[in-house]
C-alpha positions as CSV (number, residue, x, y, z in Angstrom):
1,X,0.0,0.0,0.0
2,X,1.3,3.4,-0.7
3,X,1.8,5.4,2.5
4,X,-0.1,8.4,1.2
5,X,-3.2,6.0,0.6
6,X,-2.5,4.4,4.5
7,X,-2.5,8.4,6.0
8,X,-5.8,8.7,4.2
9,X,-7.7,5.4,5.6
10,X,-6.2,6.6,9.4
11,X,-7.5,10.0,8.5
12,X,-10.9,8.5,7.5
13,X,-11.5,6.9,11.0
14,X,-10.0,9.7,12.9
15,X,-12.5,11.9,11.2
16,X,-15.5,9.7,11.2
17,X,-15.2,9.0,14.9
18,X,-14.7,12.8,15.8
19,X,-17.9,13.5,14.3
20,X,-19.6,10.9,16.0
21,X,-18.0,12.1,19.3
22,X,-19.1,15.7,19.0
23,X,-22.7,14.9,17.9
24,X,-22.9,12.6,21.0
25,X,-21.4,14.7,23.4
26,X,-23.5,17.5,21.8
27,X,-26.7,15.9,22.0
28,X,-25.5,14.9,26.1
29,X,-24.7,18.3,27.2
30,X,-28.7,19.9,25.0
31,X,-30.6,17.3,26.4
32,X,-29.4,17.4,30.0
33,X,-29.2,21.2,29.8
34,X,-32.4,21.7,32.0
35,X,-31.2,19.1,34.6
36,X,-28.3,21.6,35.9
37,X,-29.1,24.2,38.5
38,X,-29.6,27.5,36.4
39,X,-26.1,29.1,37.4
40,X,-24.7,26.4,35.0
41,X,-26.2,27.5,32.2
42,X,-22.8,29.5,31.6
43,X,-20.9,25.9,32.0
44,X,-23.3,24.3,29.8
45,X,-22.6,26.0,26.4
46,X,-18.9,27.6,26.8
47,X,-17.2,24.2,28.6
48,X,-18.9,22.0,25.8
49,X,-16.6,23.7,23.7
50,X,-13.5,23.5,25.8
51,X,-14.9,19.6,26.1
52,X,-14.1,19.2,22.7
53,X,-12.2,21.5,21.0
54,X,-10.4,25.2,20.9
55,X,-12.0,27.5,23.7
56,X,-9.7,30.4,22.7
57,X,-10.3,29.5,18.5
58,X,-14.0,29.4,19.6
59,X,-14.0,33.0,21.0
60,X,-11.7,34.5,18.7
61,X,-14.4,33.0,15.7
62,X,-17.7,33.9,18.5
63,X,-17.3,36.2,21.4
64,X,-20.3,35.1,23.5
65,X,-20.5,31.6,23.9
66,X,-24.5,31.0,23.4
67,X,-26.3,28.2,22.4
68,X,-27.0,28.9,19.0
69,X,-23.0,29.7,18.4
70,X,-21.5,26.4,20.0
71,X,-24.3,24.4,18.0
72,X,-23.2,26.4,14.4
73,X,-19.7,26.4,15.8
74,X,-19.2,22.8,16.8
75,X,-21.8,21.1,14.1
76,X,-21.5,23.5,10.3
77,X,-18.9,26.2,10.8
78,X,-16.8,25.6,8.2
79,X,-13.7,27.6,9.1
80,X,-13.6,25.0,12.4
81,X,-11.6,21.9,10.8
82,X,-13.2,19.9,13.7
83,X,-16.8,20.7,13.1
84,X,-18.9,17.7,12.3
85,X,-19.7,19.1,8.6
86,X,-15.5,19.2,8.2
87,X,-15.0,16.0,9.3
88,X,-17.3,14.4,6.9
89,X,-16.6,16.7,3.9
90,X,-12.9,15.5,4.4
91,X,-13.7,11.8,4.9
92,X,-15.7,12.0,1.9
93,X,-13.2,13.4,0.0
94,X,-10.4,11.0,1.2
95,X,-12.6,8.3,0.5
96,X,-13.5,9.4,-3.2
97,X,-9.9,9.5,-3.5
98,X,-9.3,5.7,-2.1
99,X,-13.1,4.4,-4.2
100,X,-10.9,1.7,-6.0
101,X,-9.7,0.5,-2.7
102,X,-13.0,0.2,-0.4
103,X,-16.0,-1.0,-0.6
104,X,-19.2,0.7,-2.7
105,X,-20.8,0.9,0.5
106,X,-18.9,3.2,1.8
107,X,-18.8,5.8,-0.6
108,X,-22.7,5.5,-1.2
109,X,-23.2,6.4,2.4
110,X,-21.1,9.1,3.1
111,X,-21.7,10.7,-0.2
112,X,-25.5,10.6,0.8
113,X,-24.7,11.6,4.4
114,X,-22.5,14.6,2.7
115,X,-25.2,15.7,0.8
116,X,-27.9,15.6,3.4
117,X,-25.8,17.5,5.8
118,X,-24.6,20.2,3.2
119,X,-28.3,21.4,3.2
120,X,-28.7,21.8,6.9
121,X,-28.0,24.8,9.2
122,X,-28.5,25.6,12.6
123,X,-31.4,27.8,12.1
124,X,-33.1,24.9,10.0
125,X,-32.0,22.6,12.8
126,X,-33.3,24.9,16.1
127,X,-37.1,25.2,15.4
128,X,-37.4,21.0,14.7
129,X,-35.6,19.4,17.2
130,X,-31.7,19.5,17.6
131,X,-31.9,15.8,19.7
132,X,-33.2,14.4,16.4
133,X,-30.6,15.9,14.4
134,X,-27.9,14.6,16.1
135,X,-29.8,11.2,16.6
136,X,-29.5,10.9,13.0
137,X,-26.0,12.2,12.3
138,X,-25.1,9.6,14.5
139,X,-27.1,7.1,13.1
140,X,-25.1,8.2,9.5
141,X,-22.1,7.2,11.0
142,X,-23.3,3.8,12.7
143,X,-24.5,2.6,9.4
144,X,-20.8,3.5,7.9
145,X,-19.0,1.5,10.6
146,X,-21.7,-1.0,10.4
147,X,-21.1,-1.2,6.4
148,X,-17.9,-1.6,7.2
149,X,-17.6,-4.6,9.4
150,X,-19.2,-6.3,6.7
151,X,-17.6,-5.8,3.5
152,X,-14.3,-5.4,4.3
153,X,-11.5,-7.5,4.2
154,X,-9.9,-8.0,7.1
155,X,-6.3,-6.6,5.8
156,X,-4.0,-3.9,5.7
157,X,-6.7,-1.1,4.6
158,X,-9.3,-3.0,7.8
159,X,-6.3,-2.3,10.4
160,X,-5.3,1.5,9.1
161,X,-9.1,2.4,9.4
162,X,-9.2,0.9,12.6
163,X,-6.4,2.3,14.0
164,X,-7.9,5.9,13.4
165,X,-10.9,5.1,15.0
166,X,-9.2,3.8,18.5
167,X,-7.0,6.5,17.8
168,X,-9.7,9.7,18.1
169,X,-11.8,7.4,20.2
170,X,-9.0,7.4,22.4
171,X,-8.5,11.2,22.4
172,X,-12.4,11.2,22.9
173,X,-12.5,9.9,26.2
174,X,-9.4,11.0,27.8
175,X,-10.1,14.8,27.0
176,X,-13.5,14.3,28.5
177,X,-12.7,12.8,31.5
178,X,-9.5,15.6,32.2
179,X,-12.4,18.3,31.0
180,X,-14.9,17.0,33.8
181,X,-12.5,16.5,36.1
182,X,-11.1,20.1,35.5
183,X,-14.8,21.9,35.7
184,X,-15.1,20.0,38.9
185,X,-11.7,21.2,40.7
186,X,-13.0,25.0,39.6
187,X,-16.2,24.2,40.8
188,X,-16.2,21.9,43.8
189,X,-17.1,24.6,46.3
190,X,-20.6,25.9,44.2
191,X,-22.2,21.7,44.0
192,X,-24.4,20.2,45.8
193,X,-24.9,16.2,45.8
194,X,-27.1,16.8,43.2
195,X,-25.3,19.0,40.7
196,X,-22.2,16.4,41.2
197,X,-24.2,13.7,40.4
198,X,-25.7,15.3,37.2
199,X,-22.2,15.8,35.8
200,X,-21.1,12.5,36.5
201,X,-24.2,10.9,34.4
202,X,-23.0,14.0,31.9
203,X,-19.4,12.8,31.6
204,X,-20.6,8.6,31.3
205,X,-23.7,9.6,28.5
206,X,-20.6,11.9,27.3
207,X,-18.7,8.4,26.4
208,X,-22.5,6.6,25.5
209,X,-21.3,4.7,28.7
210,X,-24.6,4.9,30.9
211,X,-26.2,1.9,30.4
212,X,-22.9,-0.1,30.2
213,X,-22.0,1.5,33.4
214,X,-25.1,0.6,35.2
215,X,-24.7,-3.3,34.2
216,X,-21.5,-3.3,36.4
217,X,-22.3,-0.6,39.3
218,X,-25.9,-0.2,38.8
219,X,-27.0,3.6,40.5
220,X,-23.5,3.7,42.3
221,X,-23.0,7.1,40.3
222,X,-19.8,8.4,41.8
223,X,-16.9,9.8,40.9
224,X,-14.2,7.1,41.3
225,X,-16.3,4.3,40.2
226,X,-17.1,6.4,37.2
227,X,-13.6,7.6,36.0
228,X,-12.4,3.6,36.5
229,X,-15.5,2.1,34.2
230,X,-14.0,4.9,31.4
231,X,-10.3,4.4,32.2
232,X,-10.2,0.6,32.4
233,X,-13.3,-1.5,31.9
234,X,-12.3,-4.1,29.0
235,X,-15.9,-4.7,27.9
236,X,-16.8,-1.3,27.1
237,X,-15.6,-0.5,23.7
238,X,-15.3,3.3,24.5
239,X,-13.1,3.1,27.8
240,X,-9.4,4.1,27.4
241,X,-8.2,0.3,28.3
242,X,-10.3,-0.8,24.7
243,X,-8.7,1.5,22.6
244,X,-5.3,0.8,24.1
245,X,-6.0,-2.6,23.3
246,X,-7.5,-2.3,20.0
247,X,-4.4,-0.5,18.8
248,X,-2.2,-2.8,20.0
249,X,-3.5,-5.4,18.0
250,X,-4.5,-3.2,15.1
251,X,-1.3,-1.3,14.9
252,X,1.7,-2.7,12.3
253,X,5.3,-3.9,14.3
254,X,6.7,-0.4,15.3
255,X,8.8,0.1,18.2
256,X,8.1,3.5,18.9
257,X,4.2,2.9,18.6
258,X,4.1,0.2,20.8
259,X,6.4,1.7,23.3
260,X,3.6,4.4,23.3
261,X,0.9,2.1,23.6
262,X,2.7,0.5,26.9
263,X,3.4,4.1,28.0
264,X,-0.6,4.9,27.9
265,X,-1.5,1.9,29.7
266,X,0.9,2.1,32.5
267,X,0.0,5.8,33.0
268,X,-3.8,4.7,33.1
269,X,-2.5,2.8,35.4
270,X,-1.2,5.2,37.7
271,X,-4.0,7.4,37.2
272,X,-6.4,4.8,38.8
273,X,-4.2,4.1,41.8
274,X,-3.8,7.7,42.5
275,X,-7.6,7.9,42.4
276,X,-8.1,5.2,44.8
277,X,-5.5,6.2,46.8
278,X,-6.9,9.8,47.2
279,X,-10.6,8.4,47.8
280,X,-9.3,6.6,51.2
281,X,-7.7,10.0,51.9
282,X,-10.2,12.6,51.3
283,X,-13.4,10.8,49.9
284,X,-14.9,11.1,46.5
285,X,-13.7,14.6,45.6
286,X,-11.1,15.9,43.0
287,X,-7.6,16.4,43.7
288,X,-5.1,18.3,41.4
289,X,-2.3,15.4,41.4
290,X,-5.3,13.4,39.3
291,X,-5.7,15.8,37.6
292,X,-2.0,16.6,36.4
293,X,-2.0,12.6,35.6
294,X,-4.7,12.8,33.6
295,X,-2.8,15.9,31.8
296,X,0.1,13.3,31.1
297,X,-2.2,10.8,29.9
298,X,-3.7,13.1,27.1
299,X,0.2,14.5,26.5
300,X,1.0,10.8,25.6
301,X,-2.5,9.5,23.8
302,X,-1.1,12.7,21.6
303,X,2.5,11.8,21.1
304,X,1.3,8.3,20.3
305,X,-1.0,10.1,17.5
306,X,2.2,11.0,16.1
307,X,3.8,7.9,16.1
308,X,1.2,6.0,14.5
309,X,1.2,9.1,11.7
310,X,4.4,8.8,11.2
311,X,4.6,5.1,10.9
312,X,1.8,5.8,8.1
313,X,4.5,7.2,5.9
314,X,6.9,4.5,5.9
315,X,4.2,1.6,5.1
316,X,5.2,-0.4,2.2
317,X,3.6,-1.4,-0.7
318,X,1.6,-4.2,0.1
319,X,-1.5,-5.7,-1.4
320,X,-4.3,-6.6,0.7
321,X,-4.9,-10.3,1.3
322,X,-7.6,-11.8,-1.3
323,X,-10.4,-13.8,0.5
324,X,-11.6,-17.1,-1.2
């Protein structure tokens, strides 16, 4: 495979799953917006952003940070390379590029998600209903990944997409998690019980880990308990010890990249210990040494980004294997 073709297939998953990230999260933090006491309104709408992207981009491109600005900003502004329209114009366009190399499938559905989407704004979006929206956006994308499971051969071009997918999905969860855990520090002395339990089921519906959660600590909502399920629960196909997994096995021979890999886990690691650690010491509350770990953990998920880009360029040419 040439190595420009293998950037563009980890591209394709990084983008795909940033999309499907954002309208999640999105759709979290609108529908949950009347469950938090009104002088989090302000949090609401400006720390979404900071959840997710740029705060200082997002103010330089929108001074005030109200709802209909993060929705335009974070779902069709197209100076924002991270908005969910960008992401999926340059998926589509990376996968037009590879159509000789991936399934029919998968350019008929992003093309007709690309299409549908061009035609939507936020004003069109605001007087139907935004949770329906972003229902279907993610809906889009579920049929893509489901299209892909089954058509594609499990080869080279299977493990590259792959590998962008853990990748961002990676980068997903730890930036959440350091983001919650951040707005909490800030805010520990203005929440109740009740406002510290709301952003807790924020941060799990945040990683579409609610449900999952539930199956393992049923309505033991709390913050340890929480930040362990996301960090290190190997069932859950969105918590940080998945993806660390995934990439492992996805991931070609690299030294560098798997040194990365083993850097991440032991530094999850760490991070969990530290948490338990702090909970026999001061009870379920936030400390600043977790939250300096979990700044090192999103450091490395980033240097490993690199890596894996990097090792992109010195793939050689290799066919895919041929199924019979």
């Amino acid at each position: 495979m040439i190595n420009r073709y293998a950037e563009l297939l980890l591209l394709i998953g990084r983008l795909l799953e940033r999309a499907d990230n954002y309208s999640r999260i999105i759709n979290v933090y609108y529908s949950m917006r009347d469950e938090l006491v009104e002088e989090e309104q302000g949090y609401t709408w400006e720390r979404l952003v900071a959840a997710v992207g740029d705060i200082e981009e997002f103010k330089r491109v929108q001074p005030q940070a109200s709802e209909r600005a993060v929705l335009h900003y974070l779902t069709f502004e197209r100076s924002n390379e991270d908005s969910i329209f960008s992401c999926v114009q340059q998926a589509r366009t990376h996968i037009r590029t590879l159509r000789p190399m991936l399934p029919v499938e998968l350019w008929d559905i992003i093309n007709s998600f690309y299409l549908w989407l061009k035609e939507q704004e936020v004003n069109k979006m605001m007087p139907q209903s935004p949770y329906m929206f972003y229902k279907r956006v993610n809906e889009w994308l579920s049929m893509f990944n489901g299209a892909a499971d089954s058509t594609m051969v499990r080869g080279q071009s299977w493990n590259l997409l792959q590998s962008g997918k853990f990748l961002e999905r990676l980068n997903g969860t730890v930036r959440i998690i350091h983001a919650t855990y951040g707005n909490l520090l800030r805010d520990t002395k203005q929440l109740n019980e009740e406002a510290r339990y709301n952003r807790f089921l924020v941060l799990l519906k945040s990683c579409g880990g609610y449900e999952a959660f539930r199956k393992f600590h049923a309505q033991d909502v709390r913050l340890a308990e929480v930040t362990e399920f996301l960090l290190r629960n190997a069932e859950f196909p969105r918590s940080v010890r998945f993806a660390i997994d995934s990439l492992a096995s996805y991931v070609e021979i690299n030294p560098l990249v798997h040194q990365s890999i083993k850097t991440l886990s032991i530094q999850t690691s760490d991070v969990l210990a530290c948490i338990r650690a702090n909970k026999q010491r001061y009870g379920d509350h936030v400390t600043e040494e977790v939250q300096l770990l979990l700044q090192q953990l999103l450091h490395s998920q980033g240097d490993l980004g690199s890596f894996i880009a990097e090792a992109c360029l010195q793939v050689e040419e290799q066919q895919d294997p041929v199924e019979i």
